[in-house]
C-alpha positions in Angstrom: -21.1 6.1 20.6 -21.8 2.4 20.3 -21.1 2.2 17.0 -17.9 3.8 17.8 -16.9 1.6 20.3 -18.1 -1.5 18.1 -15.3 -0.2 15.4 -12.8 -0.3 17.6 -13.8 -4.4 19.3 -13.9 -5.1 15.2 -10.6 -4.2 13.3 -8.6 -5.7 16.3 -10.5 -8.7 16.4 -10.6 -9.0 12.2 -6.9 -8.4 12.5 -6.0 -11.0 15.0 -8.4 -13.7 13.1 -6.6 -12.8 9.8 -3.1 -13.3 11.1 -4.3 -16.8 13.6 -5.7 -18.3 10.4 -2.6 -17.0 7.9 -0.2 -18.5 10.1 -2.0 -21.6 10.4 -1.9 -22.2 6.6 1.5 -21.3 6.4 2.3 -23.8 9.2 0.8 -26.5 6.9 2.3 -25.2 3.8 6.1 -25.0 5.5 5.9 -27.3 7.4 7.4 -30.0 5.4 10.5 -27.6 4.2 13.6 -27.2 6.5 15.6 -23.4 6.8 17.6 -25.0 4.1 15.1 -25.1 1.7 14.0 -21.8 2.2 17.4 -20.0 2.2 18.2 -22.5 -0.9 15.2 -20.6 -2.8 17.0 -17.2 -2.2 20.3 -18.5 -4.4 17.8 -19.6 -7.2 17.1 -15.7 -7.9 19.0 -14.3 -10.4 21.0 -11.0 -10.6 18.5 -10.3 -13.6 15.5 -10.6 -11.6 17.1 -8.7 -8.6 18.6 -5.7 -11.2 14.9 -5.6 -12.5 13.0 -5.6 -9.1 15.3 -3.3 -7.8 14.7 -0.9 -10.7 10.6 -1.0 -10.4 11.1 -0.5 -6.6 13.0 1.9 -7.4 10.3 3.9 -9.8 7.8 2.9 -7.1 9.7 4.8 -4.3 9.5 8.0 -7.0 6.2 7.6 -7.3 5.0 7.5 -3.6 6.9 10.3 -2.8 4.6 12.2 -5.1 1.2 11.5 -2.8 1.2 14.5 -1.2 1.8 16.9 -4.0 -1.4 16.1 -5.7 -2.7 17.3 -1.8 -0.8 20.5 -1.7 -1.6 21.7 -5.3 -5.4 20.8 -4.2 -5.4 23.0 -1.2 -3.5 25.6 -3.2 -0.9 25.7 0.1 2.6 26.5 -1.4 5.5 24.7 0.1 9.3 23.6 -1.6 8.5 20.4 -3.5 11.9 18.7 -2.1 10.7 19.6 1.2 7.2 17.6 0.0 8.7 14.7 -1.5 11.3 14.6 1.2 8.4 14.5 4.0 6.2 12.0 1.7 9.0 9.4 1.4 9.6 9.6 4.6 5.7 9.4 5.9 5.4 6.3 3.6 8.6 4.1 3.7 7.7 4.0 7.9 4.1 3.7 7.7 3.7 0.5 5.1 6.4 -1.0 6.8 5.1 -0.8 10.8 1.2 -0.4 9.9 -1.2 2.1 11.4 -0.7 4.5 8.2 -3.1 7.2 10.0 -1.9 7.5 13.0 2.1 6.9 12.2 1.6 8.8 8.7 0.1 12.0 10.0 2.3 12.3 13.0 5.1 12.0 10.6 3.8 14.5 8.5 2.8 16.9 10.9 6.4 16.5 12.5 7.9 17.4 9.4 5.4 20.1 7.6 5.0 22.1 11.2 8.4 22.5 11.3 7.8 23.8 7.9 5.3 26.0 9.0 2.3 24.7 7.6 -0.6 24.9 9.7 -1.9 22.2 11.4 -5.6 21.8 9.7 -3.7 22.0 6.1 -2.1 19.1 7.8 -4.7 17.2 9.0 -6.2 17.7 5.4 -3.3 16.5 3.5 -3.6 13.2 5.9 -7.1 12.9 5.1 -6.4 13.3 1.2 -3.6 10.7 0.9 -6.2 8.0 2.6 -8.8 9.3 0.5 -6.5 8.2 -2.0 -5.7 4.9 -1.3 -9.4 4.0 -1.0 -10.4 5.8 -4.2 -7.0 4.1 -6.2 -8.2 0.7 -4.7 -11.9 0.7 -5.5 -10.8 2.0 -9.1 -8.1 -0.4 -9.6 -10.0 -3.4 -8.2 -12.9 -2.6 -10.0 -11.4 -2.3 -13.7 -9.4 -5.5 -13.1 -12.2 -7.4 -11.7 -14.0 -6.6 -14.7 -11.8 -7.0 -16.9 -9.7 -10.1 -16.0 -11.6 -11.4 -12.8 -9.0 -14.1 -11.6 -10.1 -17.5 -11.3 -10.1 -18.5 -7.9 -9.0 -22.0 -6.8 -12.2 -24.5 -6.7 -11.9 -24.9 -3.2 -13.2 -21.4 -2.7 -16.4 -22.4 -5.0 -17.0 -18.7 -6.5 -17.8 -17.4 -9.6 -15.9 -15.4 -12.0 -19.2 -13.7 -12.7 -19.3 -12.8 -8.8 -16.0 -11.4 -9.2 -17.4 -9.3 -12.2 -20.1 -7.9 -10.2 -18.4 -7.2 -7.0 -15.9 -5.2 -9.5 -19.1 -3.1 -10.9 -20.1 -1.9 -7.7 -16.6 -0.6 -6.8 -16.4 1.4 -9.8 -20.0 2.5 -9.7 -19.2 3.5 -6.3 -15.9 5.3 -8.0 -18.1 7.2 -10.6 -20.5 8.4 -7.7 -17.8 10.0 -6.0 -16.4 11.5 -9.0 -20.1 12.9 -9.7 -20.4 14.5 -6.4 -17.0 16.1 -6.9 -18.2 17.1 -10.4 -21.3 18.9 -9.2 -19.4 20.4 -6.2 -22.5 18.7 -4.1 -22.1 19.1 -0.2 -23.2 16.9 2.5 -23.5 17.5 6.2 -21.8 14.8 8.7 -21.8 15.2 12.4 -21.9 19.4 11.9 -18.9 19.4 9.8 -19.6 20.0 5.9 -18.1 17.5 3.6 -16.3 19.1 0.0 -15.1 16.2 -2.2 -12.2 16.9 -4.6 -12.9 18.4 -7.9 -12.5 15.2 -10.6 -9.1 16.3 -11.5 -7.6 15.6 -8.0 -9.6 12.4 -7.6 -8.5 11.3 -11.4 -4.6 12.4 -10.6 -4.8 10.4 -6.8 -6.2 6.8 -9.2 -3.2 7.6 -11.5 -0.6 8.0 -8.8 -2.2 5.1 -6.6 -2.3 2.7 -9.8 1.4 3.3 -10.8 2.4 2.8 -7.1 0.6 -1.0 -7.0 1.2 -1.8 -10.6 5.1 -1.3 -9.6 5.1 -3.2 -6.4 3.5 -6.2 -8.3 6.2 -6.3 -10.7 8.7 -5.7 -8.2 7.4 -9.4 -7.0 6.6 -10.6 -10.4 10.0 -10.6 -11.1 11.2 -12.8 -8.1 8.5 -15.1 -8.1 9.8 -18.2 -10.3 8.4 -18.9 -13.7 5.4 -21.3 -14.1 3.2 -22.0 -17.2 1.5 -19.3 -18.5 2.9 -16.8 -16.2 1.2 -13.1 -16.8 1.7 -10.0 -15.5 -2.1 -9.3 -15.5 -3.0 -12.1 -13.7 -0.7 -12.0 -11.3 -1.6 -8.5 -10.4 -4.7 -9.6 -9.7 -3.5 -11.9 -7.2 -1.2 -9.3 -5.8 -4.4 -6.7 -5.5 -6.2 -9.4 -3.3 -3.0 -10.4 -1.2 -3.0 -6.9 -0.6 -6.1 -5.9 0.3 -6.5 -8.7 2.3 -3.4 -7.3 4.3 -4.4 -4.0 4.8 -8.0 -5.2 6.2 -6.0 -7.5 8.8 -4.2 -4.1 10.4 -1.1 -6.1 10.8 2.0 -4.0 10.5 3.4 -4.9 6.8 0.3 -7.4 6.5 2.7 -9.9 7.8 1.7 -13.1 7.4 -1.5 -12.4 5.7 0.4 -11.0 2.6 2.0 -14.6 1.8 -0.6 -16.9 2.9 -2.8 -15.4 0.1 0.2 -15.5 -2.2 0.9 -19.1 -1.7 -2.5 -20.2 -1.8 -3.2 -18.0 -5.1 -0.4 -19.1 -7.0 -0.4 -22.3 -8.9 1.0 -25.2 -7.1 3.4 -26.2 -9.5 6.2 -23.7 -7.8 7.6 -25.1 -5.1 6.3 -23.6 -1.6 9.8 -22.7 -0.6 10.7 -21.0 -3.7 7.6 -18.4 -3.4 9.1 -17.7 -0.1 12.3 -17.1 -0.6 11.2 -14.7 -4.0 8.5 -13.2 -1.0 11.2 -12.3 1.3 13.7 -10.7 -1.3 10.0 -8.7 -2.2 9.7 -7.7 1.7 13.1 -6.3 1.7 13.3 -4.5 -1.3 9.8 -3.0 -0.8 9.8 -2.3 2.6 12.9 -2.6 4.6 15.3 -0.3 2.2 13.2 2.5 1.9 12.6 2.0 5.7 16.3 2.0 6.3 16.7 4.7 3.7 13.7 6.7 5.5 15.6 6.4 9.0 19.2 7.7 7.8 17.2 10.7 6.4 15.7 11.1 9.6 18.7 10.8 11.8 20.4 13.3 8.9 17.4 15.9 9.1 17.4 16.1 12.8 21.4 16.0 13.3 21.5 18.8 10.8 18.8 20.8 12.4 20.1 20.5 15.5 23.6 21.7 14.3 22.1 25.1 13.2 20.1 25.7 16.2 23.2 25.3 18.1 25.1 27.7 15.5 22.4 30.2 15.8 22.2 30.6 19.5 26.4 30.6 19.7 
């Protein structure tokens, strides 16, 4: 109970320190630039890097959509995979873009997938499987990149590429444990409810689909952000994995705030301030408000058109 309501005091209070600080640093970052400067950046990016950001956001809007199918085929529940990729679009074009991805995301789903007739526990376990997913995608993905190419941090934040290398280890050795107890079908017991983890074919097919959808955001950005000395997709996705992360922990809708402070302090400071935010808010509107607009037309379309033959059938 206490720990209970301790969770609830922390995220809040995490979340609000988080988007105080971010805005702070990107008070004292702007705050030498005009709206001139800023809107100037947005002319600076080229129908190249727009045709090629739109084309990865494009791929990554295919690939999202695809979350829930890996659930489905899990639970061996049959349903139209339009209907699926329809619902999944839908569930995640809203809930990156306004935050609280469990509670928004699985009222969504249920919206759509009860209408559908699937019952409501298959529901509340195809929720439960897509967060599972984004936790198991980002300890995996985090954990091979941190090995692999730890990102060297500015010197202000005095730590270690070695500490990076470790703190990628234990993600992954926490991966491999999870994909051990799904391997040996093990069972554990929490609060009277029995726990089954995914058989290592889901878990491997949820990194896979969780990788693609990250590695194509971060070139969606990588293409707008402006070219500076040794540019490399690699290294900037490790930036774009802690920008990320640091969003999500903060509970802000979209990570607002959060998101670019840690992109503009990451990035070398050779790029002008104003041009990373100008190539940031192309990124915001490609990533998240199309597929949000998109989402809401398919709602409006959905529930027009239902409503249409409920009125024909009762005439």
């Amino acid at each position: 109970m206490k720990s209970d309501r301790l969770t609830r005091w922390i995220y809040p209070t995490v979340g609000f320190i988080l988007l105080v600080f971010s805005l702070y640093i990107l008070q004292q970052e702007l705050g030498r630039y005009n709206l001139d400067d800023i809107l100037h950046s947005l002319t600076l990016i080229s129908d190249r890097q727009l045709f090629s950001a739109l084309s990865f956001a494009f791929l990554g809007y295919l690939v999202i959509s695809s979350y829930d199918l890996i659930a489905f085929r899990h639970l061996n529940h049959y349903l139209d995979k339009k209907r699926i990729l329809f619902a999944t679009f839908v569930t995640y074009a809203v809930s990156n873009t306004t935050g609280f991805t469990l509670l928004i995301g699985g009222g969504i789903r249920y919206r759509f997938y009860s209408l559908w007739g699937v019952p409501a526990r298959i529901i509340a376990k195809i929720t439960a499987l897509g967060n599972l997913t984004f936790w198991l995608g980002l300890f995996t993905l985090g954990g091979i990149m941190f090995v692999v190419n730890p990102l060297q941090l500015p010197h202000s934040l005095d730590i270690k590429i070695s500490a990076i290398r470790y703190l990628g280890i234990v993600a992954l050795i926490l991966v491999g444990t999870y994909l051990y107890f799904g391997w040996t079908k093990k069972r554990f017991k929490i609060k009277g409810r029995m726990v089954h983890f995914p058989k290592p074919t889901t878990s491997i097919a949820q990194i896979i689909v969780f990788s693609l959808d990250w590695a194509l955001a971060a070139a969606v950005l990588y293409c707008l952000i402006p070219e500076y000395p040794s540019k490399s997709y690699l290294q900037f996705f490790d930036i774009y994995l802690l920008s990320m992360t640091a969003s999500i922990l903060s509970n802000i809708p979209g990570g607002i705030g959060v998101f670019e402070t840690v992109i503009i302090f990451l990035l070398p400071k050779t790029i002008v301030t104003p041009n990373i935010l100008g190539s940031l808010l192309t990124y915001r509107a490609i990533r998240f408000l199309l597929p949000l607009g998109i989402a809401l037309i398919l709602i409006v379309c959905f529930e027009v058109r239902r409503r249409l033959k409920a009125t024909t059938r009762y005439k």
